[in-house]
C-alpha positions as CSV (number, residue, x, y, z in Angstrom):
1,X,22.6,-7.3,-0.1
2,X,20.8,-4.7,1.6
3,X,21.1,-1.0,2.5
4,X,20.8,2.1,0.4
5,X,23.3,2.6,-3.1
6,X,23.8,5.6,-4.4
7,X,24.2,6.9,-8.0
8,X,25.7,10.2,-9.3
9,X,25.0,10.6,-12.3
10,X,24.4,13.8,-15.2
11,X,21.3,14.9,-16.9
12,X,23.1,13.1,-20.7
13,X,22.4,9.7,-21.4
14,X,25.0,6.6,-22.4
15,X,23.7,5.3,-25.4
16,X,22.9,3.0,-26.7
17,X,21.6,1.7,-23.7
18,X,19.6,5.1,-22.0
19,X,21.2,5.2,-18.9
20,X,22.5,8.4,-17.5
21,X,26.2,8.3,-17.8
22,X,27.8,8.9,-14.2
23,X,30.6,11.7,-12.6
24,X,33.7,9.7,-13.3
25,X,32.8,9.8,-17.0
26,X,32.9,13.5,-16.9
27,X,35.6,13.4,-14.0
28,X,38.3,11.3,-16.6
29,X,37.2,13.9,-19.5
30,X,37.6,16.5,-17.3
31,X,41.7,15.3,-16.7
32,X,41.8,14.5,-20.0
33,X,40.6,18.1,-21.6
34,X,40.0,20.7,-19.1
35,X,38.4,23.4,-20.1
36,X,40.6,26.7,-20.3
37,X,40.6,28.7,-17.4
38,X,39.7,26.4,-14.7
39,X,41.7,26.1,-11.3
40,X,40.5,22.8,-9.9
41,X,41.6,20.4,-12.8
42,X,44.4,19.1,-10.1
43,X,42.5,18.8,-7.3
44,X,40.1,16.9,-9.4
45,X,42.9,14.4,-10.9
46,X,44.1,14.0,-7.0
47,X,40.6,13.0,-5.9
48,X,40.6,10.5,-9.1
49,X,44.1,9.0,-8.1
50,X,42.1,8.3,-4.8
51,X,39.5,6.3,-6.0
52,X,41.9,4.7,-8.4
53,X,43.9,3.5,-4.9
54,X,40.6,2.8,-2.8
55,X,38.2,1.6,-4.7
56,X,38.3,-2.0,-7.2
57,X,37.6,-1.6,-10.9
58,X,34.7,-3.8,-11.0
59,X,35.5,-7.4,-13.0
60,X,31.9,-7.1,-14.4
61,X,29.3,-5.3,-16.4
62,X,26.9,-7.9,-17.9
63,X,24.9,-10.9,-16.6
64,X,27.0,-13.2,-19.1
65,X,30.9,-14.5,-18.7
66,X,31.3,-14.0,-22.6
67,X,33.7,-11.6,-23.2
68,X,31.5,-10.1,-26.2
69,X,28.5,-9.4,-24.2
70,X,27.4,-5.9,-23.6
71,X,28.3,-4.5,-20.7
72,X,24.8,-2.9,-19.8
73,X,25.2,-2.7,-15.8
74,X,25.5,0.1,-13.7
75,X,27.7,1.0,-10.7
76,X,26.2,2.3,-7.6
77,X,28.4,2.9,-4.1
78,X,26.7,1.8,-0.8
79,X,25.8,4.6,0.9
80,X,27.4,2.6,4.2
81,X,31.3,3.0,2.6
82,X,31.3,6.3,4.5
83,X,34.5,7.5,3.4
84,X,34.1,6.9,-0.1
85,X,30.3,9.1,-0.3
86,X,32.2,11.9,1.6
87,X,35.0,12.0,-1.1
88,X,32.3,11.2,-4.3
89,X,30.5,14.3,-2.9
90,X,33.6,16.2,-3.4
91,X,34.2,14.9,-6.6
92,X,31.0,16.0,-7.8
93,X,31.4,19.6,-6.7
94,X,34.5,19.7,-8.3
95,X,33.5,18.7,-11.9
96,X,29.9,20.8,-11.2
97,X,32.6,23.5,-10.9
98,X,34.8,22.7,-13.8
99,X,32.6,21.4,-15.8
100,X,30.0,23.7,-15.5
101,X,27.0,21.3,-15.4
102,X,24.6,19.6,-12.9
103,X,25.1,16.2,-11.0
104,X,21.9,14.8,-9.5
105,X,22.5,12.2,-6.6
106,X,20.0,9.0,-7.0
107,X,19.3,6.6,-4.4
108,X,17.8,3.0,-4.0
109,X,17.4,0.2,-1.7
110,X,17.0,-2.2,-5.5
111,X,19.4,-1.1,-8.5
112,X,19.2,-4.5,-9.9
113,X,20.3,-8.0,-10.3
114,X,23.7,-7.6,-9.2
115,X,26.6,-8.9,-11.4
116,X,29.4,-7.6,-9.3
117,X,29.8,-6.5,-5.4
118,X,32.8,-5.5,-2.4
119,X,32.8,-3.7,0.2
120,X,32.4,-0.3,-1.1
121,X,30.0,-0.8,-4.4
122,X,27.4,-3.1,-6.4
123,X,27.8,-3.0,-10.0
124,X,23.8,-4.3,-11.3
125,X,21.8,-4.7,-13.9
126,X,18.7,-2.1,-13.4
127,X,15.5,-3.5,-12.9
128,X,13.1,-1.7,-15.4
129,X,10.9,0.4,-12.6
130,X,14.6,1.7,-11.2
131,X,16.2,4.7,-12.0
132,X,19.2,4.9,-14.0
């Protein structure tokens, strides 16, 4: 594993475990309840159905095959899967717009001891000096 991973995440955190939650968290909310008045709820859920199609639901989220262990990992994209940054860039100014709030973009050569990885994304457990 090398290369650069990015993150995009919001400024509230995931409890319990203090990570910032990411843009597909507010993305799916978005679908799910959009706020009234607000034009770009379908372009949002088409951009949604695209990941759905293009990118693989990770298989993991914990160092630990149990299937009661907490799921404490994060997912990062590689910042190589070109197509797939260009269209999460989009996504993010879509739910700044309809959400009304702020997406920062973080990036990192180490998110962690990695628990699951493809082509496209690493899902890892952060070290402590990373950001979240």
């Amino acid at each position: 594993m090398s290369g650069t991973f990015l993150r995009f995440v919001t400024h509230s955190t995931h409890l319990p475990f203090g990570h910032r939650s990411g843009v597909f968290n507010v993305a799916y909310a978005l679908r799910r309840e959009p706020p009234p008045a607000v034009s770009c709820v379908e372009e949002l859920a088409e951009h949604l159905s695209w990941f759905e199609a293009n990118m693989a639901e990770p298989t993991r989220f914990s160092a630990s095959r149990h299937p009661r262990a907490q799921e404490t990992a994060i997912s990062w994209v590689k910042a190589s899967a070109d197509e797939h940054v260009r269209r999460l860039r989009l996504l993010v100014a879509l739910v700044e717009e309809a959400g009304r709030i702020r997406i920062d973009e973080l990036r990192t050569k180490r998110p962690g001891y990695i628990v699951f990885e493809d082509d496209h994304q690493v899902v890892a457990l952060p070290f402590a000096d990373r950001p979240r």
